[in-house]
N, C-alpha and C positions, 0 to 999 in steps of 0.2 A: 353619526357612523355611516359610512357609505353600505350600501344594500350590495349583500356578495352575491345576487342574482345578479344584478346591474355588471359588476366586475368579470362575474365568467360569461358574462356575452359582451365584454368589451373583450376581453382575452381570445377570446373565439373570434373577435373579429379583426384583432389585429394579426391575427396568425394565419386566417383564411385569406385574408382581405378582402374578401367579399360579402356584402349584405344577404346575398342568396345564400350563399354557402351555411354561414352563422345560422340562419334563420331553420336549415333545414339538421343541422348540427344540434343545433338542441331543441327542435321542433316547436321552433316558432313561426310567427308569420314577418317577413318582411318589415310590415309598420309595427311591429313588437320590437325588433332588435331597434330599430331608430328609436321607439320609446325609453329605450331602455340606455340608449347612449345620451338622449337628449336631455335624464333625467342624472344620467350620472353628470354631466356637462355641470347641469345646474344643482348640484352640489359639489361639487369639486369649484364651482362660477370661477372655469376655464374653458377653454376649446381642447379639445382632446385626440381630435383628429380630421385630418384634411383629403375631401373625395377628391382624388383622381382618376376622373374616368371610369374603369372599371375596379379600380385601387384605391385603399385609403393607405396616406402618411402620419406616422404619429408627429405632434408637436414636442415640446420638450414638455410639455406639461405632461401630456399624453403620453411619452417617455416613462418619466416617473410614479404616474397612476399604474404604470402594467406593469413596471419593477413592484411595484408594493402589491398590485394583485398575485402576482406569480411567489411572492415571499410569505403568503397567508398561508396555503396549507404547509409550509414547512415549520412555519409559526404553530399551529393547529399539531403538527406531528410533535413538537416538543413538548408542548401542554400537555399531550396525552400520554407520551413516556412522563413524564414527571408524577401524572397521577398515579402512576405504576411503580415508582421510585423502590416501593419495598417489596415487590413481584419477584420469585427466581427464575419464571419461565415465559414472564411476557415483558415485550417494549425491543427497545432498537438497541444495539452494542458497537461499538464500534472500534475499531482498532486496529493498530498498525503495525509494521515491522519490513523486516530486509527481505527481499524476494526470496531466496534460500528458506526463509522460516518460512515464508510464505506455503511455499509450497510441504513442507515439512507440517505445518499444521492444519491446515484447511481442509482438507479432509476430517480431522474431527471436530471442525468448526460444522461443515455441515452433516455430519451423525446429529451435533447436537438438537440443530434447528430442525431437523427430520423429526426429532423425537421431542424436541416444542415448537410446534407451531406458530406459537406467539410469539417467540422470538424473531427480530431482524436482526441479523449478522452483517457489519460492513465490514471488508478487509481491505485494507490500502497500502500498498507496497510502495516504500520511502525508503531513504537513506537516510542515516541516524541525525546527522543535521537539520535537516527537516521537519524529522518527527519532533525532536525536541522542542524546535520553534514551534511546531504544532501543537503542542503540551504547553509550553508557555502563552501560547494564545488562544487558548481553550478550544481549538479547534481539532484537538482528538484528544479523546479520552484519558484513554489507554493504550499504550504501547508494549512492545519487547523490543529492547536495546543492549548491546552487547560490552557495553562499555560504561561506567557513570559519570555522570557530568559532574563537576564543582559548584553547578547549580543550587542554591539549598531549597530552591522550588519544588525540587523533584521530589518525589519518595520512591525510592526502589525497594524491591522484593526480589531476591535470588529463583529465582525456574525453572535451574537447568543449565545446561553446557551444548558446547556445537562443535563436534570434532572439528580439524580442518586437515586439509589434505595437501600433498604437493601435488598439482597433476602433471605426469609426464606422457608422450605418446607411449602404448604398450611397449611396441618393439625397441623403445630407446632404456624403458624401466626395467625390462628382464634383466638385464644382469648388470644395470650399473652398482656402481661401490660408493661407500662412503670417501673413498680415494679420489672416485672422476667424478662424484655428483657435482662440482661448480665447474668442471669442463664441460658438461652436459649440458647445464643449463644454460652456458655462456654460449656454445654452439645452438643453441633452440634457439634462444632468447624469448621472452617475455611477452604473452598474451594480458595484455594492459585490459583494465577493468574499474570502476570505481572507487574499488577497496583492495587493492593487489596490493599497492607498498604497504599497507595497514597490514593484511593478512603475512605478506613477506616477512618483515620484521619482526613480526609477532612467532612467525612457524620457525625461522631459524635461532631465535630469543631463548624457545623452550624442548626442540623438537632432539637436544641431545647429539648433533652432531657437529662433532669438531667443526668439518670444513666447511659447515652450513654456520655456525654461529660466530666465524671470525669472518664473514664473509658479509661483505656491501651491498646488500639490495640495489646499489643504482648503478652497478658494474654491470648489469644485462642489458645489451641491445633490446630495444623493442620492435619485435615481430608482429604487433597488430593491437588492435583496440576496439572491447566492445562493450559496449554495456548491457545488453540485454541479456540476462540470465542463462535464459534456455539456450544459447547460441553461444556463451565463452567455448564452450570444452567443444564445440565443432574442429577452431584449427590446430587444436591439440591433438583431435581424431585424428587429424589429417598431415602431424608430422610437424604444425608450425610450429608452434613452443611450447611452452608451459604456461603455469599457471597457479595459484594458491586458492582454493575455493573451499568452503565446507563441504566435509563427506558428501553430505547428504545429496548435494547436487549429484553426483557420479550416479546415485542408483534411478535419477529422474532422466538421464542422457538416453538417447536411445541407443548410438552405438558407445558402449558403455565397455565394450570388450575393446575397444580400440584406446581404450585410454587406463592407465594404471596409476596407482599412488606410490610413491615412493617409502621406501618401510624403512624411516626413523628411526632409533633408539626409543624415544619416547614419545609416546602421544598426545598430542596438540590439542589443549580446546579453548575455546571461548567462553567466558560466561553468560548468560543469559539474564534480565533481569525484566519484571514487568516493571514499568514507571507509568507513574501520573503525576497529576497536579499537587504536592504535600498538600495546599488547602480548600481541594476539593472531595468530597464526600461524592464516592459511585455510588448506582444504584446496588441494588441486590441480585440485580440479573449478573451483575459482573462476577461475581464470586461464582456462578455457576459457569461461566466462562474461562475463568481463569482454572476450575477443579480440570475442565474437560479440555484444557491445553496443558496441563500439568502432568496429565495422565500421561497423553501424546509424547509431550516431549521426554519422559521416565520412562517411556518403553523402545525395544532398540530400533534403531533405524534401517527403514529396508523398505 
């Protein structure tokens, strides 16, 4: 077994590059860090690293020695959530969802970790594509996804619902009809986004109005394209187009008075669902997780 003294003064010294530096970095002497290289050298019986000058280069061996030191304490981190497997309030969580939930929950993601300590919370904002493949390859948890996959890998659990919204600029929304709303929006035209012809289809599918549910989502000009969350409902502010987002976005806008939802017959949502792995087993922290996103999302949006 390699000596992880040996490794966090190889790691310290391929990052410094310096013998000086290392030596005072974890308060050794100069011929201590050399001892310490020349001892991992001769268990590893490779070369590890090549002095330049004032620089060392790693070799490819040397390479792969500081990928597998650098992957030890995340090694170390998984062991120790695992010894925690049936904890409600300690170890790591992780999980994912669409930016809009994103922000729609996080907030009592961290009440939660305020009020356990021992909890780490990770939240990683993906597109439902992604997360799924992430699911699939164990490399997240637990998700919310708004749609279920024919996957029979998954297991879902229903959460909740996500209003959605038409967004129009204010002064365009005051007094359109169910009469002019596809003249309206064909004069705006379309604030393109990741999930807009998803959301489109889906808002004029259910949303109760004649001229919106006999109407072609690919009949609108596109007036612009963004994808980052906090920034769609900007050229809307500003008169460019429209757009289909969840509620909940409008109440995080800052100018917020500049942009209005169009009022439907009926209201639009999405459903919600948490997914994981069907044949993995969570820990027990997750279920405290999942209580303190259930609340969130059960209570009204504002």
């Amino acid at each position: 077994m390699l000596n992880p003294l040996w490794l966090q003064t190889f790691v310290s010294l391929v990052e410094t590059g310096s013998f000086t530096r290392t030596a005072q970095l974890r308060f050794m002497t100069q011929p201590g860090v050399s001892q310490h290289l020349k001892k991992l050298e001769q268990a590893c019986d490779a070369e590890l690293l090549v002095r330049l000058g004032k620089g060392v280069e790693l070799t490819e061996q040397g390479r792969k020695v500081y990928q597998y030191a650098l992957a030890l304490p995340q090694h170390e981190d998984k062991l120790l959530d695992s010894l925690k497997f049936d904890s409600l309030y300690e170890g790591r969580c992780s999980i994912a969802c669409s930016g809009a939930l994103a922000q729609r929950i996080y907030p009592a993601v961290l009440l939660l970790q305020s009020q356990h300590p021992g909890l780490c919370i990770e939240l990683e904002v993906a597109p439902q594509s992604s997360i799924l493949q992430g699911i699939a390859q164990s490399n997240i948890e637990l998700a919310i996804c708004t749609r279920r996959d024919d996957n029979d890998n998954f297991s879902y659990q229903s959460c909740g619902s996500e209003p959605l919204g038409l967004m129009l600029p204010a002064d365009r929304a005051a007094n359109v009809s169910s009469a002019d709303i596809v003249t309206t929006l064909q004069s705006l035209g379309l604030i393109q986004h990741p999930d807009a012809l998803h959301y489109l289809n889906l808002y004029f599918s259910h949303c109760g109005d004649d001229a919106l549910a006999s109407c072609n989502p690919e009949i609108f000009k596109r007036s612009g394209r963004i994808n980052q969350l906090s920034q769609i409902l900007l050229p809307v502010s500003l008169g460019l187009g429209f757009t289909v987002l969840p509620s909940s976005t409008l109440q995080q806008f800052n100018d917020a008075a500049k942009v209005a939802m169009y009022q439907a017959p009926k209201q639009v949502v999405e459903p919600l669902y948490f997914v994981q792995s069907r044949h993995r087993q969570l820990a027990a922290r997750y279920e405290t997780l999942k209580t303190a996103i259930l609340a969130r999302l059960s209570s009204p949006i504002s």
